[in-house]
C-alpha positions as CSV (number, residue, x, y, z in Angstrom):
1,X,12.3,96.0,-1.8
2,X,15.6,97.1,-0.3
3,X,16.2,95.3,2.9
4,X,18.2,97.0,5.5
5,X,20.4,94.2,7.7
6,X,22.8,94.4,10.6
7,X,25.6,92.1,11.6
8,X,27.7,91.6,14.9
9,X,29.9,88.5,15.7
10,X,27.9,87.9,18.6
11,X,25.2,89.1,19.9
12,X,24.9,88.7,24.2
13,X,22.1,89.3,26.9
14,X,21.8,92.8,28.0
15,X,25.1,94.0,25.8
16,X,24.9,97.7,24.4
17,X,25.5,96.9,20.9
18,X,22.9,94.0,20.6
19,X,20.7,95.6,22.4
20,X,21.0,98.9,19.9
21,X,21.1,96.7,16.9
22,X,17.7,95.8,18.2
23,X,16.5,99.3,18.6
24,X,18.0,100.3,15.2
25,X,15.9,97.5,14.0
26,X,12.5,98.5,15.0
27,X,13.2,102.3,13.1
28,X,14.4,100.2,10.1
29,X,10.9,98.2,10.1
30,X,9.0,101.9,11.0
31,X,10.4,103.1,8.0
32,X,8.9,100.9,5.7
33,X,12.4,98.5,5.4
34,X,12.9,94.7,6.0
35,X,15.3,93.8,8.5
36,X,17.3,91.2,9.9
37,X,19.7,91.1,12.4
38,X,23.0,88.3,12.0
39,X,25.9,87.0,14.7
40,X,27.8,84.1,14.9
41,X,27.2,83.8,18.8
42,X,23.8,84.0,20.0
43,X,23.0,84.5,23.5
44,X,19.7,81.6,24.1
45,X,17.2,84.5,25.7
46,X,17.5,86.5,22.7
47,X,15.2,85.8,19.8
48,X,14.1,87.2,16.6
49,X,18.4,86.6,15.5
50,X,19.6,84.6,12.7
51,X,23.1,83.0,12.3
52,X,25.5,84.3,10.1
53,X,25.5,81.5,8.1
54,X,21.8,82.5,7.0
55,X,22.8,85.8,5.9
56,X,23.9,85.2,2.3
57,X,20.1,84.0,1.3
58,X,18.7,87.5,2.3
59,X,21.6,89.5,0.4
60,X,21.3,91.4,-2.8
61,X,23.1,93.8,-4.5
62,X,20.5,96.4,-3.8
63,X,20.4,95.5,0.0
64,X,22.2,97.3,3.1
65,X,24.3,95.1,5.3
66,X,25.3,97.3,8.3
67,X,28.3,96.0,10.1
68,X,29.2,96.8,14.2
69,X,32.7,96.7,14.9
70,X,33.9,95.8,18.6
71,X,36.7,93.3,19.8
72,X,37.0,90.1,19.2
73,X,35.9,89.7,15.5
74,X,36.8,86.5,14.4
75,X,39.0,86.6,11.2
76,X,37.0,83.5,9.2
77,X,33.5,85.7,9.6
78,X,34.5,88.8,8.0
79,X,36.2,87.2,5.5
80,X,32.4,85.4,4.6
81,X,30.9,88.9,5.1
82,X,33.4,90.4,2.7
83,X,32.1,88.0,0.0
């Protein structure tokens, strides 16, 4: 099954773009997708995220990785997301 999967560098209580990535999540799952959700920093109250470094064991060449820019990407995590 194609799995749809989202990644931010870090992912902060009450922030816009976490908090969207969530929301984005629960329409993945509605439509019948699996999902997961990846940062680097995550802030302790917020569950249900996995670390970056987790990502490559649910990536396939048929899978989705969905990537949110903002500031302060760190240059050593999109180069692991590239590959």
């Amino acid at each position: 099954m194609v799995r749809i999967n989202q990644f931010h560098p870090s992912i902060s209580y009450g922030d816009a773009i976490g908090n969207s990535m969530q929301e984005i999540k629960k329409i993945i799952i509605e439509l019948g997708f699996d999902s997961e959700i990846f940062a680097q920093y995550i802030h302790p109250k917020i569950k249900n995220i996995r670390h970056y470094t987790e990502l490559e064991r649910f990536s396939s060449p048929e899978n989705i990785l969905i990537i949110h820019y903002s500031i302060a990407y760190d240059p050593e995590v999109l180069h692991l997301i590239k590959n």
